[in-house]
ChimeraX commands (.cxc) that place a marker at each C-alpha (Angstrom):
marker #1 position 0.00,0.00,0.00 radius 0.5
marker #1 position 2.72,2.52,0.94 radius 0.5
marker #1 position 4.81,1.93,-2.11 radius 0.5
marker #1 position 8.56,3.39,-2.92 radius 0.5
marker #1 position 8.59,6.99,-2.19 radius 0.5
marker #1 position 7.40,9.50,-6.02 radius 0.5
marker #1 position 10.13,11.68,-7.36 radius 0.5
marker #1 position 9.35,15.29,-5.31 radius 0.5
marker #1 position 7.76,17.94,-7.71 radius 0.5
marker #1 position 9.59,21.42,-6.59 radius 0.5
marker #1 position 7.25,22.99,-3.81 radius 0.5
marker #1 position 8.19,26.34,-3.19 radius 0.5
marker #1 position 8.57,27.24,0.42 radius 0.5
marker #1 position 8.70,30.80,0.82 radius 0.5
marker #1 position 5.55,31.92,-1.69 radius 0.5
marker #1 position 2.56,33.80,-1.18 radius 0.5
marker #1 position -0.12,31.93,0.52 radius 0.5
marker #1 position -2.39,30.94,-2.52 radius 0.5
marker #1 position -5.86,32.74,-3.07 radius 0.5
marker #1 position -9.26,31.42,-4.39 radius 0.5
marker #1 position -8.79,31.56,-8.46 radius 0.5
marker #1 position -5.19,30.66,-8.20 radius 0.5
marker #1 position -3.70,27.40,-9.53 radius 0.5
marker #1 position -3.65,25.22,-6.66 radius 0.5
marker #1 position 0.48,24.25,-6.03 radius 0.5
marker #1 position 1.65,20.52,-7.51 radius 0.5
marker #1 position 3.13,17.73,-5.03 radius 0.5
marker #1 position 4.26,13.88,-5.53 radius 0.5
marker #1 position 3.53,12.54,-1.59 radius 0.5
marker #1 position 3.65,8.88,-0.19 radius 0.5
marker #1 position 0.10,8.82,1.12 radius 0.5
marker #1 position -2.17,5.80,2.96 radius 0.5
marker #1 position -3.01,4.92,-0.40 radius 0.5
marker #1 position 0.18,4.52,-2.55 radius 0.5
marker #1 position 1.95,7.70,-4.12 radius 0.5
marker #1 position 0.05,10.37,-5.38 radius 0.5
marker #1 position 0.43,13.47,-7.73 radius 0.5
marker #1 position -1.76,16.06,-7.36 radius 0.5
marker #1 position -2.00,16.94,-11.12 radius 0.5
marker #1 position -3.00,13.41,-11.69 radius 0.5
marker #1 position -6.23,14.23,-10.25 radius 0.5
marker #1 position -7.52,16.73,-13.15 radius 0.5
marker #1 position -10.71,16.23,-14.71 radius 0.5
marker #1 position -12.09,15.76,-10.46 radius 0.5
marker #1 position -13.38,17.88,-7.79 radius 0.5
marker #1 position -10.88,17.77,-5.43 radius 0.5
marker #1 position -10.92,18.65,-1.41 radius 0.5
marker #1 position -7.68,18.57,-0.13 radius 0.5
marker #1 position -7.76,19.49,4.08 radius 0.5
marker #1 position -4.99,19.53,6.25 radius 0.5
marker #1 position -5.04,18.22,10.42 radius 0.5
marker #1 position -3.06,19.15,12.82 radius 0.5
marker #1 position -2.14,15.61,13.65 radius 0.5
marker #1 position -2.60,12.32,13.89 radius 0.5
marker #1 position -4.11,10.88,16.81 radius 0.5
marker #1 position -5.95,13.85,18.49 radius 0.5
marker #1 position -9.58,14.04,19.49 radius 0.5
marker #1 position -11.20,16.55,16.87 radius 0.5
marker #1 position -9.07,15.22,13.86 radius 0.5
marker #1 position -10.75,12.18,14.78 radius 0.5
marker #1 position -14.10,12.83,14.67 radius 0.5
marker #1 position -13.88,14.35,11.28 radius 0.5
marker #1 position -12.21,11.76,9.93 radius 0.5
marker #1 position -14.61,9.30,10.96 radius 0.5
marker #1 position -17.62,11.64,9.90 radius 0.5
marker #1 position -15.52,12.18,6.52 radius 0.5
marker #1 position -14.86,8.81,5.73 radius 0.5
marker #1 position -19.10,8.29,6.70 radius 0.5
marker #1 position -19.72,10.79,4.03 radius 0.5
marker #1 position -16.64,9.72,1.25 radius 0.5
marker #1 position -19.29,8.17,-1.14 radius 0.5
marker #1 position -21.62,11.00,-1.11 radius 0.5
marker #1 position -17.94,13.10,-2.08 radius 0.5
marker #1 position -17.67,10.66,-4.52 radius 0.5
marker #1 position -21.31,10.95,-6.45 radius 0.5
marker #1 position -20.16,14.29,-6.77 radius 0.5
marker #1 position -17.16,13.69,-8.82 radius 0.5
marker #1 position -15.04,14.73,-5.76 radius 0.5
marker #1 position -11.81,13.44,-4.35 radius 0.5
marker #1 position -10.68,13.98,0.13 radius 0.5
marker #1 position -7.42,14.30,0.45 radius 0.5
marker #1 position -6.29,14.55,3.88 radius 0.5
marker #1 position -3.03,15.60,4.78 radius 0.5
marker #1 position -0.70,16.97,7.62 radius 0.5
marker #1 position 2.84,16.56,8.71 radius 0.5
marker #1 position 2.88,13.57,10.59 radius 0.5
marker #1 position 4.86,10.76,9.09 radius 0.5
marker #1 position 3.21,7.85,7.02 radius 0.5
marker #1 position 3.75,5.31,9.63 radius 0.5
marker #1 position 2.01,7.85,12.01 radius 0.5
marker #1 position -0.70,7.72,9.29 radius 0.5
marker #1 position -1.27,4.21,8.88 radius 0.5
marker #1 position -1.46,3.41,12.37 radius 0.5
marker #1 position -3.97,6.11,13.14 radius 0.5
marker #1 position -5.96,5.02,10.43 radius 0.5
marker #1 position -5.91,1.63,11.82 radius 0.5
marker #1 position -6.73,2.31,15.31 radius 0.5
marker #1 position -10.11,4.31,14.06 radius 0.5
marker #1 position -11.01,1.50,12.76 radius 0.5
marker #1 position -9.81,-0.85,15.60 radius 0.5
marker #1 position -11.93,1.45,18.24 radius 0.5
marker #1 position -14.97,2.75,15.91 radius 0.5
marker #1 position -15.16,0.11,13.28 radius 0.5
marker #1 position -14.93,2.68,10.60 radius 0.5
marker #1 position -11.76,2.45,7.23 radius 0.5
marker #1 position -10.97,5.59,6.11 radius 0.5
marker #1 position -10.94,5.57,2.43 radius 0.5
marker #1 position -9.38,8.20,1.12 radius 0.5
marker #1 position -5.72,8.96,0.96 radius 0.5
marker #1 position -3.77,10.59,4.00 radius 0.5
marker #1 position -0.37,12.62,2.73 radius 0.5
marker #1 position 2.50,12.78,4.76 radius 0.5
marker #1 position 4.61,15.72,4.58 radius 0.5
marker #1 position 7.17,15.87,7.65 radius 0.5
marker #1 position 9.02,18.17,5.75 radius 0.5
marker #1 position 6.16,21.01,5.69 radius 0.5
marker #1 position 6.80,21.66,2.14 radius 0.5
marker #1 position 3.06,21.59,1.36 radius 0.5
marker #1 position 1.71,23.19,4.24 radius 0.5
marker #1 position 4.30,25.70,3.78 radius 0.5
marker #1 position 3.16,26.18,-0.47 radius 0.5
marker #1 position -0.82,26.53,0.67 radius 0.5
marker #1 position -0.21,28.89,3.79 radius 0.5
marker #1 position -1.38,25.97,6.45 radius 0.5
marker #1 position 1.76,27.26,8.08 radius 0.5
marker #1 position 3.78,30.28,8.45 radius 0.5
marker #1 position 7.67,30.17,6.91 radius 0.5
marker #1 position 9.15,30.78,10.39 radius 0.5
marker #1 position 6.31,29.01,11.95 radius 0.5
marker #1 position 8.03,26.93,14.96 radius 0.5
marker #1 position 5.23,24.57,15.97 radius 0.5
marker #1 position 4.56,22.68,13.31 radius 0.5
marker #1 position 0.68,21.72,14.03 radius 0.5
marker #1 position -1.11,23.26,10.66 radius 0.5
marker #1 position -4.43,24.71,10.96 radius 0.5
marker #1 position -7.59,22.63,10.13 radius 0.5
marker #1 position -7.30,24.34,6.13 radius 0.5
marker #1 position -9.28,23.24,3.25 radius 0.5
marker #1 position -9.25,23.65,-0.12 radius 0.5
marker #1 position -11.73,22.89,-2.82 radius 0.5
marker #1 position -10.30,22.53,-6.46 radius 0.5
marker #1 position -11.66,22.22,-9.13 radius 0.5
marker #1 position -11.33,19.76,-12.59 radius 0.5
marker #1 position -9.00,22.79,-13.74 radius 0.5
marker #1 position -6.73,22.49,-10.59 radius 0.5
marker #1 position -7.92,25.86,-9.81 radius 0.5
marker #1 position -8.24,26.67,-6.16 radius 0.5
marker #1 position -12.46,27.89,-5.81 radius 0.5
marker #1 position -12.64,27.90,-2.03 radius 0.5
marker #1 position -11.03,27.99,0.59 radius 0.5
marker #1 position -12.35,27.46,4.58 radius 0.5
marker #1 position -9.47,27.96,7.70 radius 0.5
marker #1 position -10.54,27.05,11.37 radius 0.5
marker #1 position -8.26,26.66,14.50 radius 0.5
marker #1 position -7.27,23.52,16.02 radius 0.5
marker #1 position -9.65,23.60,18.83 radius 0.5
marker #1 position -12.95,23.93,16.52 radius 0.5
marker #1 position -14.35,20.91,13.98 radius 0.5
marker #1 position -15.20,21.35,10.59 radius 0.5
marker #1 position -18.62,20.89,9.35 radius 0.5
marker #1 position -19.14,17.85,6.58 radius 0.5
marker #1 position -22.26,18.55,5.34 radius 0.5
marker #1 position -21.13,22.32,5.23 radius 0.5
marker #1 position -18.53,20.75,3.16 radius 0.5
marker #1 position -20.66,18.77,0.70 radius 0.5
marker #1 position -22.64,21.71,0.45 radius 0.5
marker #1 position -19.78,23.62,-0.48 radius 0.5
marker #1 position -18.48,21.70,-3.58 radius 0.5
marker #1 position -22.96,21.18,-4.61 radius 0.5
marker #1 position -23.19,24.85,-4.92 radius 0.5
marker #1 position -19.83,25.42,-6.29 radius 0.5
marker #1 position -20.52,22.86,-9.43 radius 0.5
marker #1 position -24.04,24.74,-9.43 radius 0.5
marker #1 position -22.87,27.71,-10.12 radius 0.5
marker #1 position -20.67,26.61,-12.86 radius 0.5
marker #1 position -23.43,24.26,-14.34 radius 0.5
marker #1 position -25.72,27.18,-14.69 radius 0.5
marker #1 position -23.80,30.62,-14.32 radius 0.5
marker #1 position -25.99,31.56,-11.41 radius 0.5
marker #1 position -25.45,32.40,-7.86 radius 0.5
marker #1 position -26.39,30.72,-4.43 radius 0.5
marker #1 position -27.56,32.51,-1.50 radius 0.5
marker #1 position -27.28,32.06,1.92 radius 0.5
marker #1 position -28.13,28.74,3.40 radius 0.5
marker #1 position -28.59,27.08,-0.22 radius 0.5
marker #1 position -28.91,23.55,-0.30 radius 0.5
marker #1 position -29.66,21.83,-3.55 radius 0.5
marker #1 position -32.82,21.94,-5.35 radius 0.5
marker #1 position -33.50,25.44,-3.42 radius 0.5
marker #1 position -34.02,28.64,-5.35 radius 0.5
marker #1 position -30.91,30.15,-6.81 radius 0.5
marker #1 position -30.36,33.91,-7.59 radius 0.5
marker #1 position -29.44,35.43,-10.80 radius 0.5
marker #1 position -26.77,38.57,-11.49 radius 0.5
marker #1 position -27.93,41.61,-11.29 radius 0.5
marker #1 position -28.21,43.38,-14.26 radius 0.5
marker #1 position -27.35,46.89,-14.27 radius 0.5
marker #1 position -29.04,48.73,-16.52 radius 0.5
marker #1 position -31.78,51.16,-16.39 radius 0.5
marker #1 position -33.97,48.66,-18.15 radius 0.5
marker #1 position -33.29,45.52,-15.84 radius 0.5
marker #1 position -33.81,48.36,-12.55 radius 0.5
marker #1 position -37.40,49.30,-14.05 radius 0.5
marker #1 position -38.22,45.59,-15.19 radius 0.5
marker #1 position -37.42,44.15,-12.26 radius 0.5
marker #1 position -38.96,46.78,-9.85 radius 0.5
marker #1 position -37.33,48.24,-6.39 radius 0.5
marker #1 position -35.61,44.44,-5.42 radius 0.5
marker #1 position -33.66,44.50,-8.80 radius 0.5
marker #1 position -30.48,43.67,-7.05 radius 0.5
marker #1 position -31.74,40.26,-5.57 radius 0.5
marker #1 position -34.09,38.28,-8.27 radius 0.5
marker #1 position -34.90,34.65,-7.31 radius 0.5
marker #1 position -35.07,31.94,-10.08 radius 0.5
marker #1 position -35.91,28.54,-9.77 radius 0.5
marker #1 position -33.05,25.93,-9.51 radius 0.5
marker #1 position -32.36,23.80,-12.30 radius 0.5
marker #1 position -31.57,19.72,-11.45 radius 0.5
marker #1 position -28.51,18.29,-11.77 radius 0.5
marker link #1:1,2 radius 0.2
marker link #1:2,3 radius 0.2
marker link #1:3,4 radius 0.2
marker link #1:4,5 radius 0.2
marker link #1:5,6 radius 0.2
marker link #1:6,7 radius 0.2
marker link #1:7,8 radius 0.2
marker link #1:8,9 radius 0.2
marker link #1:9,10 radius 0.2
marker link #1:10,11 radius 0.2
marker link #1:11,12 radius 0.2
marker link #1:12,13 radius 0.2
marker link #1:13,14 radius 0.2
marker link #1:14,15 radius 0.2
marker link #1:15,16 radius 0.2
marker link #1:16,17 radius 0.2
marker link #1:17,18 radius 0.2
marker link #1:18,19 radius 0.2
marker link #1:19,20 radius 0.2
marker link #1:20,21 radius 0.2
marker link #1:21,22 radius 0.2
marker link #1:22,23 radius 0.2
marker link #1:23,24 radius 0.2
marker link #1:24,25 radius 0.2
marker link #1:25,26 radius 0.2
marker link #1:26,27 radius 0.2
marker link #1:27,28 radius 0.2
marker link #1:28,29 radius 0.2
marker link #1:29,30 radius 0.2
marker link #1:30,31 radius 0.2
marker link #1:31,32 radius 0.2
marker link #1:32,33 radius 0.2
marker link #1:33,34 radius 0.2
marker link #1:34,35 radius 0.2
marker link #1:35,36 radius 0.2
marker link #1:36,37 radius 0.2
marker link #1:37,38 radius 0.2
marker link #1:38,39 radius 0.2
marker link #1:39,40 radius 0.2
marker link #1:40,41 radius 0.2
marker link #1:41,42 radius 0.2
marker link #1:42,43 radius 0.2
marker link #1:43,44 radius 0.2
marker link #1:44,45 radius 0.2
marker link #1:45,46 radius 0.2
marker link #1:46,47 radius 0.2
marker link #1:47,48 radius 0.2
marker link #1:48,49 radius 0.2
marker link #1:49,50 radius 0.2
marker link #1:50,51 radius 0.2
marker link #1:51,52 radius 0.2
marker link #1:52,53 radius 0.2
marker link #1:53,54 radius 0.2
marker link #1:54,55 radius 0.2
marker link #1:55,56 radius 0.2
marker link #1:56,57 radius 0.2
marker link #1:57,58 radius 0.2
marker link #1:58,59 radius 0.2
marker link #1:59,60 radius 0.2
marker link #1:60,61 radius 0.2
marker link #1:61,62 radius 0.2
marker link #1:62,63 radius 0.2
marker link #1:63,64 radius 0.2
marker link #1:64,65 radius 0.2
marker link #1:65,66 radius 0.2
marker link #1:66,67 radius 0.2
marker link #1:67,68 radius 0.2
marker link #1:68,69 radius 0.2
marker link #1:69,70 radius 0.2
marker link #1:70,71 radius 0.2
marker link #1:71,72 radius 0.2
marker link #1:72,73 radius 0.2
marker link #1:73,74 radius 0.2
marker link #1:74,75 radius 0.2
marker link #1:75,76 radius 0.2
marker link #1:76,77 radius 0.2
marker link #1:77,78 radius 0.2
marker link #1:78,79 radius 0.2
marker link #1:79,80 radius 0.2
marker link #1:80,81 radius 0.2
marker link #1:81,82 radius 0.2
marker link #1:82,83 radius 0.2
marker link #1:83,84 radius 0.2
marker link #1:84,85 radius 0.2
marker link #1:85,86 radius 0.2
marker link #1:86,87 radius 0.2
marker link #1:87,88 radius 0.2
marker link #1:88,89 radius 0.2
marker link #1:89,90 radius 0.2
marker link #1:90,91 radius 0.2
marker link #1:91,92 radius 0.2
marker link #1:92,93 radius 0.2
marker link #1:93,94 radius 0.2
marker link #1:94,95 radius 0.2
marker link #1:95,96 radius 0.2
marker link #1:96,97 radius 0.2
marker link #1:97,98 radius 0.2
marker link #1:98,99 radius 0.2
marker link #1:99,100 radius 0.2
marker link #1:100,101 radius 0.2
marker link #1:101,102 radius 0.2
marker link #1:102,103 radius 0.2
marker link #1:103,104 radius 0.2
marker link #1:104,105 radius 0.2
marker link #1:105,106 radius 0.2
marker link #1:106,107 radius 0.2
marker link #1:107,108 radius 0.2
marker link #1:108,109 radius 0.2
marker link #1:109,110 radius 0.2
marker link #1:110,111 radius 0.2
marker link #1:111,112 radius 0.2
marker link #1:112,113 radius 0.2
marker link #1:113,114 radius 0.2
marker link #1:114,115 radius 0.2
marker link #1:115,116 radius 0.2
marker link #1:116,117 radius 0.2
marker link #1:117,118 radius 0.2
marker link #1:118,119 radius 0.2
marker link #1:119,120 radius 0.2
marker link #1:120,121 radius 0.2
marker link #1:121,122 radius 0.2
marker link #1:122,123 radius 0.2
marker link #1:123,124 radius 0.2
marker link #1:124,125 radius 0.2
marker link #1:125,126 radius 0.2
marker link #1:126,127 radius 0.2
marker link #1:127,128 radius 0.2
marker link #1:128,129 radius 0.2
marker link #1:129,130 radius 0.2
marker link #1:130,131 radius 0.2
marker link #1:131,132 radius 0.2
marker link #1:132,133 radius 0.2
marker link #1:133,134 radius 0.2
marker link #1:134,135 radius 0.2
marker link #1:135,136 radius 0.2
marker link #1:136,137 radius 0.2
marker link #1:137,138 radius 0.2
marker link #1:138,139 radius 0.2
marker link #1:139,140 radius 0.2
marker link #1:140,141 radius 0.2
marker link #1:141,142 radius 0.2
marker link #1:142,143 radius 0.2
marker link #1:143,144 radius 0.2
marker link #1:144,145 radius 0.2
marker link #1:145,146 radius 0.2
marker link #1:146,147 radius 0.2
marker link #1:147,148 radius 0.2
marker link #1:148,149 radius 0.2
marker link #1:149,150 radius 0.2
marker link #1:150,151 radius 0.2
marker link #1:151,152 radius 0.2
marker link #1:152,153 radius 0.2
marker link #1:153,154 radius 0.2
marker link #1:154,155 radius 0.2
marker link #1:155,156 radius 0.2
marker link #1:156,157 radius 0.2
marker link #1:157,158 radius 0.2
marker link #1:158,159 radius 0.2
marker link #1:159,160 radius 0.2
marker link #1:160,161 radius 0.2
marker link #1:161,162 radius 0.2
marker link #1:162,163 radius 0.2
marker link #1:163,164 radius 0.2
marker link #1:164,165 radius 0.2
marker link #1:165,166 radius 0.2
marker link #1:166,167 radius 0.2
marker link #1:167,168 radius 0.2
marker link #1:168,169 radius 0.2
marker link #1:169,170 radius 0.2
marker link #1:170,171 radius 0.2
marker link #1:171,172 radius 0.2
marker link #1:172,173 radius 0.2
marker link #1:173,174 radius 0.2
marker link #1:174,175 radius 0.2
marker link #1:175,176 radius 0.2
marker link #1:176,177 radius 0.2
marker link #1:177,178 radius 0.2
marker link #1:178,179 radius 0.2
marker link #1:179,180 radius 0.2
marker link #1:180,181 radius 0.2
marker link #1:181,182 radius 0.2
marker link #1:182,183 radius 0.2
marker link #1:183,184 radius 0.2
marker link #1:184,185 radius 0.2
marker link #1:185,186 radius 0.2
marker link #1:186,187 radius 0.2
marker link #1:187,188 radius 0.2
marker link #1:188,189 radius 0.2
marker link #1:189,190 radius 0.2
marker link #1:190,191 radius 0.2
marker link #1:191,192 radius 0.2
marker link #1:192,193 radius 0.2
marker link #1:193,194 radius 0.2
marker link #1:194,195 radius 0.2
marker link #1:195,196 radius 0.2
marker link #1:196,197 radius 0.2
marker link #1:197,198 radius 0.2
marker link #1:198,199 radius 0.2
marker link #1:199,200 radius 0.2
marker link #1:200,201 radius 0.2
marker link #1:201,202 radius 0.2
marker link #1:202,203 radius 0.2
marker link #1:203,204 radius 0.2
marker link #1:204,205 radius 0.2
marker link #1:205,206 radius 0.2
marker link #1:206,207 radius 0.2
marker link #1:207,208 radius 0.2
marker link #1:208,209 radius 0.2
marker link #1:209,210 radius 0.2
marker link #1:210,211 radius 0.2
marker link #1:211,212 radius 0.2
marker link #1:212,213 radius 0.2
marker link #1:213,214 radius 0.2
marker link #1:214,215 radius 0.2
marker link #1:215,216 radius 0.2
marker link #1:216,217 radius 0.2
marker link #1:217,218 radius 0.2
marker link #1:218,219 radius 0.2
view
């Protein structure tokens, strides 16, 4: 399963953190399930989230509520990748004693990177950071390997999975039909539509001209 170590793509450590519309940085990692490229996940949805480390309390619970939901991830075209810098062997044998103690295999692949190469390319940690715990970061990419959205919390708080399949429903709704989601939109709710400004779409469209509902279109 581990599988000899991929030739390293050149991560640069000292850039920019990346922003939402950027390319989303390359790697080659040893991860729970074999090598993997990045890049060689084109033409997918792709949800790459770092942990702060293996074998703590609230990485746990989203990893077991993650690998719950991995098949609803995967209806939607869309890879997990989990990552942080603990060590594969760290990996493996966390991922084995979650499913020792709550009968649940995580199925997606886990990257190691003890050298903080890619924590340090996506701003999960600071250059000069000295602890090297990342923040609970995650990154939705899309087919393109363009970076669409991006979500940070701190250790001590747990992310949301349905907020995350939510995420990645409305994102691939937008681009289906060039519309926009509003708050709290779940799928088959009403979408909105751009505002049009011009004096024609203000009078057509009467005082709420900058907020027009539209019914959603199914998948």
């Amino acid at each position: 399963m581990t599988g000899p170590s991929p030739a390293p793509l050149p991560v640069p450590q000292e850039s920019a953190t990346p922003r939402i519309g950027d390319a989303a940085p390359d790697f080659s990692a040893r991860t729970t399930r074999g090598p993997l490229t990045l890049s060689d996940l084109r033409g997918q949805w792709v949800l790459l989230f770092s942990h702060p480390a293996d074998f703590t309390p609230v990485c746990t619970s989203e990893f077991i509520a993650l690998a719950k939901a991995n098949d609803q991830f995967v209806s939607l075209n869309c890879r997990l990748v989990g990552l942080s810098i603990d060590s594969l062997p760290s990996h493996l044998a966390w991922l084995e004693a979650i499913h020792t103690s709550f009968g649940v295999r995580v199925p997606f692949p886990v990257v190691e990177d003890p050298s903080m190469a890619i924590a340090r390319a996506y701003g999960m940690l600071d250059a000069s950071a000295e602890s090297s715990a990342t923040i609970r970061g995650v990154y939705a990419i899309d087919p393109e390997g363009i970076i669409r959205a991006m979500t940070w919390y701190p250790a001590s708080v747990g992310r949301s999975v349905s907020e995350l399949l939510r995420l990645i429903q409305a994102l691939q709704q937008v681009d289906r039909d060039g519309v926009l989601t509003p708050e709290g939109w779940l799928p088959g709710d009403d979408i909105v539509v751009p505002a049009e400004l011009t004096e024609d779409a203000v009078t057509a469209t009467g005082l709420a001209w900058f907020l027009q509902y539209a019914r959603c279109t199914p998948a």
